[in-house]
N, C-alpha and C positions, 0 to 999 in steps of 0.2 A: 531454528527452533520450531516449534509444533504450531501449525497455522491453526488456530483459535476459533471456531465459527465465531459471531457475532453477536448479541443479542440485544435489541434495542433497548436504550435505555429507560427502567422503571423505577421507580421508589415504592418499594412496599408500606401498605398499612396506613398510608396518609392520602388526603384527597388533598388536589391542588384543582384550584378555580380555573373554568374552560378560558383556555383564549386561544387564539388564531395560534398557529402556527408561523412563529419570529418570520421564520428562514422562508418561509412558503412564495415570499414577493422575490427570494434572489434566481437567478436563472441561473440554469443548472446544464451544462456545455454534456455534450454527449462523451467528450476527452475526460469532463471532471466523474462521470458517472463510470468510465469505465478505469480508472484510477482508483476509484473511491470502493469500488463495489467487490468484494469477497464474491464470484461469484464460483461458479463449477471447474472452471480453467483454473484457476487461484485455488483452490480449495483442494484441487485431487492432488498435488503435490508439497513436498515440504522441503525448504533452500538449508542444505545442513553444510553449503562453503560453497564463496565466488573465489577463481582467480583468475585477477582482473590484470593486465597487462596496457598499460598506453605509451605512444609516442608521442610528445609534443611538438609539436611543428610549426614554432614562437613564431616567424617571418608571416605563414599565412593564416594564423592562431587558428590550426584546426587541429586533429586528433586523430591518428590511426590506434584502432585495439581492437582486445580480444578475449572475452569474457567466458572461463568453462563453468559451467554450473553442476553440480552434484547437488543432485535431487532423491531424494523416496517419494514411491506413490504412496497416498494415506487411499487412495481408492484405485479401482481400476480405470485408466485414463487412457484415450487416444488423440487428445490436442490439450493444451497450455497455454495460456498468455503471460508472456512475459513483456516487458514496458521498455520503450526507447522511443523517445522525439522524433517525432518524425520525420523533423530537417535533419536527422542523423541518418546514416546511409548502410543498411543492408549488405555484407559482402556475403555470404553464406551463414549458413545454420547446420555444423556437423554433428551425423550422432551415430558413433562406432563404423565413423571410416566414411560413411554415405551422407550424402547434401541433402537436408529436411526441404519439405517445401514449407508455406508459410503465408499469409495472409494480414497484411497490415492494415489498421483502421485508426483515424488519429494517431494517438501515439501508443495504442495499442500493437502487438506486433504476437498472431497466433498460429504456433506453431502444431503442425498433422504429422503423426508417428507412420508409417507405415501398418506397423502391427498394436496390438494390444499394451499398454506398459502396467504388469498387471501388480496388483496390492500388494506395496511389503518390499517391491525391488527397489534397490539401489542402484542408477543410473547415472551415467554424466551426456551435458551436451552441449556445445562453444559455439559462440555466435563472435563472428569475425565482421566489423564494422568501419565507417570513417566518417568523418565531416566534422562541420565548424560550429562546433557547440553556440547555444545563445550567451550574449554578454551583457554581466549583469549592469544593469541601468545604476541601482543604488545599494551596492553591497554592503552588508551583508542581507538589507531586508530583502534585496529585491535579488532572486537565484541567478545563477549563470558563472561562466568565468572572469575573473579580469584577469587583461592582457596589461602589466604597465610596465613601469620601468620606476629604479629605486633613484634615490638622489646622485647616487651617484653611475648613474646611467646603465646600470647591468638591467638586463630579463626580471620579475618580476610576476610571476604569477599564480595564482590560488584561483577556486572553488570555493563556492556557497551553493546550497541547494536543499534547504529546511523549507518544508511547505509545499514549494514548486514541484519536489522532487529529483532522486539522486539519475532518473531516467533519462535528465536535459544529456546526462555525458557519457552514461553507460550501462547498457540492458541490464535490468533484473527484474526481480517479483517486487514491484515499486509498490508497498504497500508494508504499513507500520508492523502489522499482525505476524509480519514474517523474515525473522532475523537469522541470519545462518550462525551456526556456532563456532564457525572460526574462518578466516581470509587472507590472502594472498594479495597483495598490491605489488605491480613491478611499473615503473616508471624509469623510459627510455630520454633521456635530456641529451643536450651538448654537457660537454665533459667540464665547462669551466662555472657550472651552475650547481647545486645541491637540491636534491630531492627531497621532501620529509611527507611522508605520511603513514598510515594510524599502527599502532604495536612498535614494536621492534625493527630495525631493521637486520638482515640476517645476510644479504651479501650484497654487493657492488662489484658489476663488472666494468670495464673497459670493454666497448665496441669499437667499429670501425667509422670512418669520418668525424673522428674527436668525439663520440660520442658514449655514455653511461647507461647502465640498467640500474635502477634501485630496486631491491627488492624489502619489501617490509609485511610483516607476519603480524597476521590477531588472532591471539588464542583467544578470544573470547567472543560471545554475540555481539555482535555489529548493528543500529542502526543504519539502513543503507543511507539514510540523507547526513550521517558522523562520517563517511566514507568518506577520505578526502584529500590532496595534495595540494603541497604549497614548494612552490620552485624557484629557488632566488641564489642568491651570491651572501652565501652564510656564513657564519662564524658559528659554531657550537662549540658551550660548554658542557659541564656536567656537577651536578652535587645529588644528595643521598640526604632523603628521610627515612630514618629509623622507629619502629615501632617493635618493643619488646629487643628479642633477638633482630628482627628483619628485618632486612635496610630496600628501601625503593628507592628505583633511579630518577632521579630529577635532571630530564634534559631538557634545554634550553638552546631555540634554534633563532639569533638574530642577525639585523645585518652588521655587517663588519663594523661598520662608524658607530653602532650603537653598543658595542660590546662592553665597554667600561661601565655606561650606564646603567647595562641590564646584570651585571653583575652586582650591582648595589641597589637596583627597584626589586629584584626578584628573591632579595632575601626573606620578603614576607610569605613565601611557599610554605616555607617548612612550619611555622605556624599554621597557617591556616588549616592547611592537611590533618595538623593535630587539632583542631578545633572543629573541626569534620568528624574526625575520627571522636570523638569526646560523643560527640550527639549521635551517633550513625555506626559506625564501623571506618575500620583499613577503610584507607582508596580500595576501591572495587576492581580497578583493571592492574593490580601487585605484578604481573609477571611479566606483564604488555609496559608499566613505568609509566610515569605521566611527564606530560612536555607541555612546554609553551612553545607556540612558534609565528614570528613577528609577519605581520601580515599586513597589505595597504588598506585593507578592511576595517573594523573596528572590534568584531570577535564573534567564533561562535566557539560552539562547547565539542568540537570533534573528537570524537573521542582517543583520548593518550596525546592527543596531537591537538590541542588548545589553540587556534586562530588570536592573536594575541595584535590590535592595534589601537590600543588606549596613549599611545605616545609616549609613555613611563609619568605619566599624569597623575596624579591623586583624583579619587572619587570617577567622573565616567567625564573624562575627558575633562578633567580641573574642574566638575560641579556633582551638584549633586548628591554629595555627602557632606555632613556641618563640617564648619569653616578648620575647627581645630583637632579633625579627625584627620590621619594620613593612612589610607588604604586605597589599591586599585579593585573598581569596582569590576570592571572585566576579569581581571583574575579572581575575585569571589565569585562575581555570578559564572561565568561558564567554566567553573570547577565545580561550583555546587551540580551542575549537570551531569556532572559523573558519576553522581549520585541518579538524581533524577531525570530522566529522559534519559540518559543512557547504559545504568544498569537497571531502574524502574522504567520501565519503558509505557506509554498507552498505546492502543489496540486501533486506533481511530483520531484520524485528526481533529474531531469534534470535540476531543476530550485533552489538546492538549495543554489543558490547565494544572492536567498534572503532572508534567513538565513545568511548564514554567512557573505558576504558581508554587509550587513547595521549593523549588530552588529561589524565587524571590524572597520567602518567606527565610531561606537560609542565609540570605545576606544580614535579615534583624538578630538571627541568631550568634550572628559573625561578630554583631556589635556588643550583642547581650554579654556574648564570654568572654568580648575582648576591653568592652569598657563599662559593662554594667548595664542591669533590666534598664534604668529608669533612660542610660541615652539610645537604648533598641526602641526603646516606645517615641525618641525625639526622631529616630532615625525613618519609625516607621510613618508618621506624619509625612514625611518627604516624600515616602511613596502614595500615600491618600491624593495625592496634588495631582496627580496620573491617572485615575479611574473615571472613569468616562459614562458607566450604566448607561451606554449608548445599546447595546446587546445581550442576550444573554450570553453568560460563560460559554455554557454545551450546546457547538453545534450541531449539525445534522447530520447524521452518521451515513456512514457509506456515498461522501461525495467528495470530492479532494475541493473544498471548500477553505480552502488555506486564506484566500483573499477575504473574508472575512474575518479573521481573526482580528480584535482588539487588544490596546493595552491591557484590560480589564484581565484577561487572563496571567498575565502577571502579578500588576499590584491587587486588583481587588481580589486575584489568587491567594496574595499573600495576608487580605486583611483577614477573608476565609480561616485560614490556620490561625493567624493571631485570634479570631473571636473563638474558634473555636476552644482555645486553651481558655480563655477567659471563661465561656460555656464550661468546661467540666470543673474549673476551679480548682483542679490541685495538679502542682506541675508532678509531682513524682508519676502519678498517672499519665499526664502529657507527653513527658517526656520519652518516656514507657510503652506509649502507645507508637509516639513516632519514629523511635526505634525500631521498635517491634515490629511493626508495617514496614520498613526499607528491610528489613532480611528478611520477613515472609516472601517479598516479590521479588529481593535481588538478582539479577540476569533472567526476567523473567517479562513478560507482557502482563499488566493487569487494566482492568477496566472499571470506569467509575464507579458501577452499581457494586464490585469488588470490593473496592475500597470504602464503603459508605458501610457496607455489612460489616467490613473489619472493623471499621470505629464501632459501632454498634457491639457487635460480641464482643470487643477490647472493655468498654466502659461500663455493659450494660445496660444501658439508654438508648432510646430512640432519637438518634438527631437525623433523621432520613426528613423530618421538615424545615430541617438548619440547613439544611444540601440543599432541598426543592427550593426555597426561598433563594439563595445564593446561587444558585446555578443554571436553575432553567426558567428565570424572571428578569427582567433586566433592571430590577429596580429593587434595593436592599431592602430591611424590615424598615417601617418607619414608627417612628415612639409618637404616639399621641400623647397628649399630658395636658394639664392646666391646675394651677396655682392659684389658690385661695387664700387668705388671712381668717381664721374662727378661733379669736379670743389672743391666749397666748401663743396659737399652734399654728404654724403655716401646714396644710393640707394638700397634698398633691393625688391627682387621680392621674391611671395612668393605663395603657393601653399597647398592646403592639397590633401593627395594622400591617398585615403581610396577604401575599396572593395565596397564600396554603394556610389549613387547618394546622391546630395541636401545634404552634411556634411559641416556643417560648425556648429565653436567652435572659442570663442574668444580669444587670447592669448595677453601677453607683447613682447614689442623688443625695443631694444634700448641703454641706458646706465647706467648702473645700480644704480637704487636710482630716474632714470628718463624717466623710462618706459612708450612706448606710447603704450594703445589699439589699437588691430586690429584685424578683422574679417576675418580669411583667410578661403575658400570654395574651395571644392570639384571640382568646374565647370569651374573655369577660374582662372588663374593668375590675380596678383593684386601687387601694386607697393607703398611703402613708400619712405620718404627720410628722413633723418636727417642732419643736419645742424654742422657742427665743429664735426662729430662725425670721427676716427680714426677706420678702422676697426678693429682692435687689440682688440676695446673697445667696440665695439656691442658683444650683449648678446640675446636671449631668455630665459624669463625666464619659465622654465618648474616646477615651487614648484607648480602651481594652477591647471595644468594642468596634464593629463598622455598622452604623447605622444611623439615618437618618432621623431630625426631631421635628414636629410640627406642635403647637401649643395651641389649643383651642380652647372657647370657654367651655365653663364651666358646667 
């Protein structure tokens, strides 16, 4: 798809109070700088399909492949940077028959055309590689491959590579802004193993020395860090969710001893799908099918090809979700990703809250329609217990600054949306909106300042100081208040006290069960009263809202 320039991020129309720059004390690696940075090499071309080809080679866990890129120039160009680790190993670089030369710097790897590659042409160019990829320490947060073996002692192995980058195991343009619009995966195994990775697969050969090619196709954009295989001793099933006339395949890839099991955990798919589709649209990737596939990891959201290792558990591994709810939290959250983060995609690791944050926020809705508003608001407290306002949300653009990422972009992501609903007060709008927004950007890259304008023209309001406050502050709005007794009337004065001008967020106060609206801002003090009310018995209620209270006198 179409690489994006960048543009740093701004909120129109509102001031926000000077402070240092969060990110300014983290040190910044000349590997994460040349990762992070759209720079003139990245920018003169556009990745419109990888096919990517490996061989595993379990005994010394390392990897032979061979990566063609079809590219367009968007300018006239005479070198490229494309990304591979740098403990991975260089065999050649061909381009129409002849060996490219090439210049490697960290994990940068920049390739010199002989001639001009001039604006507007369609070209391709294969980079033939090998070596022993890094293994990951603590999968899935922490990248790399694991190399293990299942209970019952066969081969075992998958990919993680969210953050780190999909570069640890195989060249491309390693950078969010630039998704190709469709892929090629072929995975060579020994013969008595099964390959699975993303779309469809479309044929299986037989090699020589007991050995398989898989090949599997994606019609559709690809995050390159969704790009991914998993290699084990499987049993596949198959079932079909239907929407209208159109039925989608539901494949399901586990290990053999677990087969009974996953026949009977996995029957919550077809719900959920529709309870997706209820708020959002179709699954996104209809032609490509979507799968789960059991993994020794614990999950990620790959795309059609779901990393699935919650143990057939309720909630995230038996917690997590109240006690007499029975849902797997792995299979909501990294399906909700297929929604976001992998057909809404963001442009910048800085901003991957809009990944994860609106797919957290889809598990509250997961409860909302499956058991009611009032236990999404019990459900969503569970997440509150997880935010950290250790950081701000948005980090700093243009640096592969992965390792900073916090919880916060998830759950405080998710409180984000929940205030936000509560902010404009009427769900037919809400809902309206958040639909709206997932098929304006569907199979597309959007960026925060994007989406902060769309809520804006969707509602008509300014909430661009609901964003600055939540996202580029690491500390939410806080309610100032204090409580008085004058005559029969308890008197509340009240306050929001934020790093940005023009905030104002609606909340309850009162008696519980008898709560009145109020608009507290940023700019002035402002005074209720209540009638027969007992201080003891005044409340705020903070379920709709995230935000802090402080009470001072008077």
């Amino acid at each position: 798809m179409k690489c994006i320039s960048y543009l740093f991020f701004l909120f129109v129309a509102i001031q926000v109070n000077a402070q240092p720059d969060f990110f300014d004390n983290f040190e910044v690696s000349k590997a994460d700088s040349l990762r992070g940075q759209l720079r003139q090499e990245r920018t003169c071309y556009d990745v419109s399909h990888y096919d990517l080809t490996i061989e595993l080679l379990i005994d010394s866990q390392k990897i032979i492949g061979s990566n063609q890129i079809t590219y367009k120039a968007v300018k006239d160009f005479q070198k490229i940077q494309i990304d591979l680790f740098k403990n991975m190993l260089i065999d050649s670089i061909v381009y129409k028959g002849k060996a490219l030369s090439y210049k490697r710097e960290e994990d940068a790897v920049f390739i010199f055309f002989d001639t001009i590659q001039p604006q507007g042409e369609i070209n391709t160019l294969k980079i033939f590689y090998h070596g022993k990829p890094i293994i990951a320490k603590n999968p899935p947060w922490d990248g790399g491959f694991t190399w293990t073996k299942d209970p019952q002692k066969n081969d075992w192995i998958v990919v993680n590579c969210q953050g780190i980058g999909a570069s640890l195991w195989w060249p491309n343009k390693d950078h969010l802004s630039d998704e190709p619009d469709s892929m090629d995966i072929s995975i060579i195994t020994p013969d008595s193993l099964v390959a699975v990775s993303n779309g469809k697969r479309i044929k299986q050969i037989k090699l020589k020395n007991n050995r398989q090619l898989s090949q599997w196709h994606v019609s559709y954009p690809i995050n390159n860090y969704n790009v991914t295989l998993a290699v084990g001793k499987y049993a596949h099933f198959k079932e079909y969710y239907t929407s209208g006339s159109d039925s989608l395949d539901l494949d399901y890839y586990v290990l053999e001893a677990n087969l009974a099991k996953a026949k009977k955990h996995f029957k919550m798919v077809p719900e959920m799908l529709g309870i997706y589709e209820y708020y959002l649209d179709k699954f996104p990737f209809w032609e490509d099918g979507y799968a789960l596939v059991e993994t020794p990891s614990l999950g990620m959201e790959h795309q059609t090809a779901i990393s699935y290792g919650n143990q057939y558990k309720r909630g995230y591994m038996g917690k997590r979700i109240p006690k007499d709810m029975n849902w797997d939290y792995i299979i909501v959250h990294e399906s909700a990703h297929e929604y976001w983060g992998n057909s809404v995609s963001c442009n910048d690791l800085a901003e991957m809250w809009l990944h994860e944050g609106f797919t957290t926020y889809m598990e509250a809705l997961y409860v909302e329609r499956k058991f009611g508003y009032e236990r999404s608001l019990e459900y969503l407290q569970t997440q509150k217990g997880y935010i950290t306002n250790s950081m701000p949300i948005l980090g700093k653009l243009e640096v592969n600054f992965s390792h900073m990422a916090s919880t916060d972009q998830y759950y405080k992501g998710s409180w984000i949306l929940h205030s936000l609903r509560n902010a404009i007060g009427n769900d037919s709008i809400w809902f309206g909106l958040l639909k709206s927004y997932y098929q304006a950007y569907a199979f597309s890259n959007v960026t925060n300042k994007e989406m902060v304008t769309f809520v804006n023209q969707y509602t008509g309001k300014n909430y661009s100081p609901f964003f600055a406050q939540y996202l580029v502050f690491s500390e939410p709005p806080k309610l100032l208040y204090s409580v008085h007794k004058k005559r029969f009337k308890l008197v509340v004065r009240y306050k929001w006290d934020t790093d940005v001008a023009n905030f104002k967020m609606p909340i309850l106060m009162g008696r519980k069960g008898q709560m009145k609206p109020v608009i507290p801002s940023s700019d002035e003090w402002q005074t209720v009263s209540f009638r027969k009310l007992k201080p003891k018995d005044f409340e705020i209620d903070q379920s709709r809202a995230y935000f802090k209270l402080n009470r001072v006198r008077k």
